[in-house]
C-alpha positions as CSV (number, residue, x, y, z in Angstrom):
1,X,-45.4,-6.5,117.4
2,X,-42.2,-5.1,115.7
3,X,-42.6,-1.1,114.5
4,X,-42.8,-1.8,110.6
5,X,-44.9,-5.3,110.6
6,X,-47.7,-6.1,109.5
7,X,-49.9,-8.5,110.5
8,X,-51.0,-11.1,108.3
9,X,-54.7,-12.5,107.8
10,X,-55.5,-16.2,106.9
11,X,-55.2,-16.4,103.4
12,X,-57.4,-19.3,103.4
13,X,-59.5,-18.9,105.8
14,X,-61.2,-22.6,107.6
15,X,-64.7,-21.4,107.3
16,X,-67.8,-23.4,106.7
17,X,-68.7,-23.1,103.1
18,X,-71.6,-25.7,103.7
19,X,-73.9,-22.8,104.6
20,X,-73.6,-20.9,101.8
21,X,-76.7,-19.8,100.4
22,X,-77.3,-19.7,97.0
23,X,-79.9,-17.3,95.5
24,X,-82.8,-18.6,92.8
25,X,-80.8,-17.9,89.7
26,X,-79.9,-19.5,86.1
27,X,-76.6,-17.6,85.6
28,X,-74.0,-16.3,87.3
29,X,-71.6,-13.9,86.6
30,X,-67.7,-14.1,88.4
31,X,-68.1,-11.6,90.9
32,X,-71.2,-13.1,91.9
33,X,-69.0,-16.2,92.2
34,X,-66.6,-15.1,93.6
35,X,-68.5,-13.3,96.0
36,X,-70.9,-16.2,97.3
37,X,-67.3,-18.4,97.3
38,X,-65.4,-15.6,98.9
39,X,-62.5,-16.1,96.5
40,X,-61.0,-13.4,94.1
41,X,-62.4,-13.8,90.3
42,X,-58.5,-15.1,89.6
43,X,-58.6,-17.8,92.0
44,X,-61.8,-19.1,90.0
45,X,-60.5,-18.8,87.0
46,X,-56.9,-20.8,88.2
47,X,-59.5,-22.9,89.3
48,X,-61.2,-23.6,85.7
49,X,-57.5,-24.7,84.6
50,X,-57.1,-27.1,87.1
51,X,-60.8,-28.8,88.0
52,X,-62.1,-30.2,84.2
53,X,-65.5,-30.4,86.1
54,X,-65.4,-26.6,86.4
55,X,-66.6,-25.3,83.2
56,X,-69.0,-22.8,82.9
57,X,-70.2,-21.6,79.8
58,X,-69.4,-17.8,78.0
59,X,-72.1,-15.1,77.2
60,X,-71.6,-13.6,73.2
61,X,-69.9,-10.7,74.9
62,X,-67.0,-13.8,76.5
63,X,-68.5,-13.7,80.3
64,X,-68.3,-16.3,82.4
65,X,-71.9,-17.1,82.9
66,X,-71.6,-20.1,86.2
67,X,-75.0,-21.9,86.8
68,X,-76.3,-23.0,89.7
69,X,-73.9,-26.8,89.5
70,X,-70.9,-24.6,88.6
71,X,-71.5,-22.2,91.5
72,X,-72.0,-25.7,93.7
73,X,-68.8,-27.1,92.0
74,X,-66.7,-24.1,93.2
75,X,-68.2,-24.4,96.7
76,X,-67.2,-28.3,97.1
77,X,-63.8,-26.8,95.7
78,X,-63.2,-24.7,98.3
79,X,-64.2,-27.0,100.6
80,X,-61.7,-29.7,100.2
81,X,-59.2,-27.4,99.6
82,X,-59.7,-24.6,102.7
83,X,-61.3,-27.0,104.7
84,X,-60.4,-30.3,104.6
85,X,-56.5,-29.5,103.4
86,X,-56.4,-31.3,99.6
87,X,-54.1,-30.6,97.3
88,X,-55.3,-29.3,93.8
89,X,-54.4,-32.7,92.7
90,X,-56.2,-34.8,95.9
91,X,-59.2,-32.7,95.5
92,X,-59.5,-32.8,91.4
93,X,-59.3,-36.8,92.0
94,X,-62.3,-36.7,95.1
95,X,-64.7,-34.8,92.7
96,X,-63.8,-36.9,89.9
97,X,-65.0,-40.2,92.4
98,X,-68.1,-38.1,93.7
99,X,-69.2,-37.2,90.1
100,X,-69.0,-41.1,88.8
101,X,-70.7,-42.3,92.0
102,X,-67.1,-43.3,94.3
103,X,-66.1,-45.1,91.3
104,X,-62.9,-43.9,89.5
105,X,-63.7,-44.5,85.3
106,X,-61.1,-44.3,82.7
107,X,-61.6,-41.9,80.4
108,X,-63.2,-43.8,77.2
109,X,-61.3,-45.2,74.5
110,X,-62.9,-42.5,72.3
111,X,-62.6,-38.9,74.5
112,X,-58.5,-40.3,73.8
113,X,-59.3,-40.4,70.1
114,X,-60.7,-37.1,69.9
115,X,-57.3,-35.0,71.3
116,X,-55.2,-37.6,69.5
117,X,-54.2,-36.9,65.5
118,X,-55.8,-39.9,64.4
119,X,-59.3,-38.2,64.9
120,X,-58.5,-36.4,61.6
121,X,-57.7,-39.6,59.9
122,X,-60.8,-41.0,61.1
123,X,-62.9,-38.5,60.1
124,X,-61.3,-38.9,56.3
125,X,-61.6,-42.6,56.4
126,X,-65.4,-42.2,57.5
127,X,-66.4,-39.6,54.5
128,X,-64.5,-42.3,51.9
129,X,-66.4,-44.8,53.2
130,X,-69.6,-42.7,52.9
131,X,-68.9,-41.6,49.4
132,X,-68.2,-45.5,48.7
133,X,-70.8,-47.0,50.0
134,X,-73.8,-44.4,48.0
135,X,-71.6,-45.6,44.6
136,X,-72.3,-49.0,45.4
């Protein structure tokens, strides 16, 4: 090798993430994570952006507190993307499939509803309604 070069590692390394053991535990904190995953905490964070199955819940203090699915979640992650060679996109798509039994579902009419402005407007029409029907 040159004088001057250095040799790069792997950055994602092909290894068997099936065998990861998982210690008897509610929560998890991101290093824990991380280190059971063998990720950095950033790439699991990245992760919570991209994978809306990925969400694991805050402590008061703003932690990242995984539980035991989440920490599973990021595993299966890993996998398809280190091992089997998915995109972000490919493997978002395969967990959505394995989550509603190999069936790919629609988001329902009302999860659209709720990010759209027209939630507002229902939820005004709904407390007229309300105050109209006790008058009546």
């Amino acid at each position: 090798m040159p004088k001057g070069r250095v040799m790069r590692r792997n950055r994602h390394p092909r290894e068997n993430v099936a065998r990861v053991e998982i210690p008897d535990k509610r929560y998890f904190r991101i290093g824990e994570v991380s280190e059971l995953a063998e990720t950095k905490p950033y790439v699991l964070r990245y992760w919570e952006t991209e994978f809306p199955l990925l969400k694991p819940t805050k402590s008061p203090t703003g932690h990242r507190l995984y539980r035991r699915e989440d920490v599973e979640m990021v595993l299966a992650i890993k996998r398809l993307l280190y091992e089997q060679g998915f995109t972000i996109e490919g493997a978002r798509k395969r967990l959505a499939e394995e989550v509603n039994g190999g069936r790919t579902m629609a988001p329902p009419a009302a999860a659209k509803l709720e990010t759209s402005p027209l939630r507002a407007i229902q939820r005004e029409l709904e407390a007229i309604l309300t105050l109209l029907s006790r008058q009546c």
